[in-house]
C-alpha positions as a printed Julia matrix, in Angstrom:
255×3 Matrix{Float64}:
  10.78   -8.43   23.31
  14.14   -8.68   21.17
  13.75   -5.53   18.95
  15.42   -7.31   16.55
  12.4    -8.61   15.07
  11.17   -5.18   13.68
  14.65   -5.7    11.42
  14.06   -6.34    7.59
  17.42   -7.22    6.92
  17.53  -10.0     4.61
  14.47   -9.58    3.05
  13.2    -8.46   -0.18
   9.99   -6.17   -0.19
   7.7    -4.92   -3.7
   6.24   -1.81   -3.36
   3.68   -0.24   -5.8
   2.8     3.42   -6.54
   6.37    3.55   -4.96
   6.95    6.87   -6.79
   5.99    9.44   -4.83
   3.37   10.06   -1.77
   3.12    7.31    0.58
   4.53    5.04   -1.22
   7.98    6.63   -1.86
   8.01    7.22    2.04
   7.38    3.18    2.92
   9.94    2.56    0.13
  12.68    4.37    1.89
  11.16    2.87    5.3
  11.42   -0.36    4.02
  15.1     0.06    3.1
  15.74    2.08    6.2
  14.45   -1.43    8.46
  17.06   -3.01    5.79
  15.13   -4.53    3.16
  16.05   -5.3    -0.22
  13.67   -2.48   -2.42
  12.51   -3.31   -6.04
  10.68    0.28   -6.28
   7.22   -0.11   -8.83
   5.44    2.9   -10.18
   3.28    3.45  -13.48
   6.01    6.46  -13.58
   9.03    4.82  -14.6
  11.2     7.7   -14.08
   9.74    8.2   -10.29
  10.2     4.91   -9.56
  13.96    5.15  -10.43
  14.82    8.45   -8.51
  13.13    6.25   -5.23
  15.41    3.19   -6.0
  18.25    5.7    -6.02
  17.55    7.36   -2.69
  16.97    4.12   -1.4
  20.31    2.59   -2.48
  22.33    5.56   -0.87
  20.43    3.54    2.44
  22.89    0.78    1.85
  20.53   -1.85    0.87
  19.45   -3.15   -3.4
  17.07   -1.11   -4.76
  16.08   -1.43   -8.29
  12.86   -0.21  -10.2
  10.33   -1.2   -12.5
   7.92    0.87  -14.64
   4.33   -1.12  -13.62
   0.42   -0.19  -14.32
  -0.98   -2.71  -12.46
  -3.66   -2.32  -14.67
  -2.22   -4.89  -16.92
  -1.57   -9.01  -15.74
   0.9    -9.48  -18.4
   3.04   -6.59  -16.53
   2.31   -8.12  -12.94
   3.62  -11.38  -13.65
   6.33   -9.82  -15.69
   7.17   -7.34  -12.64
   7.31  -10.23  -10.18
   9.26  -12.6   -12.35
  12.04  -10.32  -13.06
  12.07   -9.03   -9.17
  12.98  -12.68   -8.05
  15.0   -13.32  -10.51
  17.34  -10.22  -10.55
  16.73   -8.49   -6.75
  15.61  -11.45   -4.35
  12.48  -13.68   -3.54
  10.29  -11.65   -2.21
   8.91  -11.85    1.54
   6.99   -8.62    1.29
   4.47   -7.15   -1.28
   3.25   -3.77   -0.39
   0.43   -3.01   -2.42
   0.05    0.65   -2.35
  -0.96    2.21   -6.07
  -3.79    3.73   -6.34
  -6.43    5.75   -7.85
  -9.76    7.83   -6.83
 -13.05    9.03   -8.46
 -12.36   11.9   -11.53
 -16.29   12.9   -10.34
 -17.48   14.05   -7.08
 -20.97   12.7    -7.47
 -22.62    9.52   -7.36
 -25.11   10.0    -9.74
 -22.69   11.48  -12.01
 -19.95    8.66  -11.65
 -19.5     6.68  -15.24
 -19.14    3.06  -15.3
 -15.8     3.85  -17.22
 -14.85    5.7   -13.69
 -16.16    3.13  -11.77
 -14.3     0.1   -13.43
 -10.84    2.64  -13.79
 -11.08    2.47  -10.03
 -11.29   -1.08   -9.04
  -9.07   -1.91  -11.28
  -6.42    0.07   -9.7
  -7.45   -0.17   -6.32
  -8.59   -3.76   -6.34
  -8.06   -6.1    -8.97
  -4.19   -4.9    -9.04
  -3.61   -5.56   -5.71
  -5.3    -9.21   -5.81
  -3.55   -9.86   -9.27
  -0.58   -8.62   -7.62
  -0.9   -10.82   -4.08
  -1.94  -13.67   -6.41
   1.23  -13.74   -8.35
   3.4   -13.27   -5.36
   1.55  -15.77   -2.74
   1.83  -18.8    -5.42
   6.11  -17.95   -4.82
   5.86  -17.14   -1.07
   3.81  -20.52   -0.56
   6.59  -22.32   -2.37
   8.94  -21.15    0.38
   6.69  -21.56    3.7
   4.85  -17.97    3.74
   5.65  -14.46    3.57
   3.95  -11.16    4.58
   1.19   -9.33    2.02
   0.12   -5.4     3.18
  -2.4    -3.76    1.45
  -2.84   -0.3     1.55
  -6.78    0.53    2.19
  -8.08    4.05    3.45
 -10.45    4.96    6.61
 -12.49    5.81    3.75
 -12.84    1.63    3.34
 -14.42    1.87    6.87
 -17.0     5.29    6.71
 -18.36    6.13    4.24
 -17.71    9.62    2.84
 -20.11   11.71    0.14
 -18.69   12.14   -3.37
 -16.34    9.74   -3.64
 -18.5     6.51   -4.58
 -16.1     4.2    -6.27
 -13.1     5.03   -3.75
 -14.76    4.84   -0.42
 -16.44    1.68   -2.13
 -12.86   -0.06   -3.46
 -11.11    0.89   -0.44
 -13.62   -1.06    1.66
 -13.75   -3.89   -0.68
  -9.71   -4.26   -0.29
  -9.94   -4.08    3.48
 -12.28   -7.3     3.24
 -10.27   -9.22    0.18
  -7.45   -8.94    2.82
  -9.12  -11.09    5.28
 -10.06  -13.31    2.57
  -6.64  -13.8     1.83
  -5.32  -13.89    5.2
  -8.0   -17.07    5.75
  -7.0   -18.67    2.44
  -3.48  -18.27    2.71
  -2.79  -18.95    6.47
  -2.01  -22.5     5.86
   1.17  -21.35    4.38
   2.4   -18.77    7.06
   1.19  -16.12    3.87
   0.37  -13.14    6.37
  -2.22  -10.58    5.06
  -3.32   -7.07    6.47
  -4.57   -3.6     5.78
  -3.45   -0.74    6.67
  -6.08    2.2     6.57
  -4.23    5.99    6.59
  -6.13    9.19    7.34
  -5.63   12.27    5.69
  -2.13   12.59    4.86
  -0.18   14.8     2.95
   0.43   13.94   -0.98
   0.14   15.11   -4.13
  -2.96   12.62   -4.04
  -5.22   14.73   -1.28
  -2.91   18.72   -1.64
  -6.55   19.82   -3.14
  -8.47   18.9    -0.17
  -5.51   20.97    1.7
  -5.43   23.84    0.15
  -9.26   24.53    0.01
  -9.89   25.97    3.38
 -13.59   24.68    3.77
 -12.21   21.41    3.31
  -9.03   21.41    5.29
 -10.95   22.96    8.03
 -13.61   20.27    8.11
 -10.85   17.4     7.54
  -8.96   19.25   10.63
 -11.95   19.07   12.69
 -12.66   15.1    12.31
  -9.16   14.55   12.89
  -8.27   14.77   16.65
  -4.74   14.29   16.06
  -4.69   16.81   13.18
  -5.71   16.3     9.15
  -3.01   16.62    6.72
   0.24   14.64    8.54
   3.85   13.57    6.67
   3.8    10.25    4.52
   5.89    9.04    7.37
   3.74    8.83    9.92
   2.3     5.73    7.65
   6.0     3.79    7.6
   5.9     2.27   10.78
   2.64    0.33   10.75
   3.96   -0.9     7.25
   7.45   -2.06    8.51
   5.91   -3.79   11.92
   3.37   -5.91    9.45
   6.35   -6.71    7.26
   8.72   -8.03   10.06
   8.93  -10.84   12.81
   7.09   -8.2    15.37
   4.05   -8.91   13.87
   4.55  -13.01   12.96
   0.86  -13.77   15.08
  -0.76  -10.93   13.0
  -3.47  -11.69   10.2
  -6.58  -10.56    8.3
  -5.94   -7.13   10.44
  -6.58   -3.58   10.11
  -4.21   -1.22   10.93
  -5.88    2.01   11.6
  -3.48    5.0    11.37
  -6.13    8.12   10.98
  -5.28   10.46   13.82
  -8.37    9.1    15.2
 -10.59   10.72   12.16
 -12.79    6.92   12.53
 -12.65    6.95   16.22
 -15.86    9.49   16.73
């Protein structure tokens, strides 16, 4: 195989929740396979200082303040990313958001809806907006990012465990739907890495330990270890890939 077709040179990629976490690391992966980066957080200011490291990479990287909460910003977001960086041939949805409780009885419908709006209805708004260009130009590549908590279930986090799974399935919608127009769609689903996101369930040793245990490969790894799956989905390598699920847990779902 010509390993030439992991390369993202040429090609423009969206990232969202791009500020920090796992998202700031498959920015800087994207740009490090060559990609053009427009950099998207609700954090404007995060977003920026991601762009920046990812322009000293030698590739365009710009960034956009987005809540993707809001249509008006999506369509905004995406608009001014074709128009000023490149059309884009990769949307990495990535922002999200988890339960504020730790019970399902005590979870609000206010929590609930927070949730799936984040973790769902931003990413479809997002892949809506995008595939209607992408189609216009014979297809593109769409990667959502999901959890292993979208395929077991896990007690006290209702609403996450419950969007998470629900994005994992609107991806092989999409990847049905849009197939007709080379629009690629996957999931990937990350284990227990590493962020400001999931540092609580590190530092409490109950937790860690238990998280450690499940995890044959160890709980707890580098945002990095996520870039790889992300960049192989993106590219060439993976041009016969669709509607898939890209488990990188450590083998936490493999018991």
């Amino acid at each position: 195989m010509d390993l030439s077709a992991f390369s993202l040179a040429g090609r423009t990629a969206l990232i969202t929740g791009a500020g920090r976490g796992i998202g700031r690391a498959l920015a800087l992966g994207l740009a490090g396979a060559g990609a053009a980066v427009v950099v998207t957080d609700v954090e404007e200011g995060a977003a920026a200082r991601v762009a920046e490291a990812a322009a000293t990479l030698g590739v365009t990287a710009r960034a956009q303040a987005l809540d993707v909460t809001r249509p008006e910003a999506i369509e905004r977001v995406v608009a001014w990313s074709e128009r000023e960086v490149g059309p884009l041939d990769v949307l990495v949805n990535n922002a999200g958001v988890r339960d504020e409780t730790a019970d399902a009885l005590a979870t609000t419908v206010e929590d609930w809806d927070r949730v799936f709006a984040v973790n769902v209805r931003g990413p479809f708004l997002l892949s809506q907006a995008v595939a209607r260009r992408m189609a216009a130009r014979g297809g593109g590549s769409i990667v959502n990012i999901a959890s292993q908590l979208g395929l077991v279930g896990m007690a006290g986090r209702p609403a996450y465990t419950a969007s998470k799974a629900a994005l994992i399935n609107l991806s092989r919608t999409l990847a049905l739907e849009w197939a007709p127009q080379r629009i690629r769609v996957n999931a990937v689903a990350p284990g227990p890495i590493l962020t400001a996101f999931t540092e609580w369930l590190h530092r409490d040793p109950a937790t860690n330990a238990r998280y450690q245990a499940a995890t044959p490969l160890g709980a707890f790894q580098d945002p990095n270890e996520i870039v790889g799956a992300v960049v192989y989905l993106a590219s060439a390598a993976s041009a016969f890939v669709t509607g898939s699920v890209l488990v990188v847990d450590g083998g936490y779902t493999a018991r």
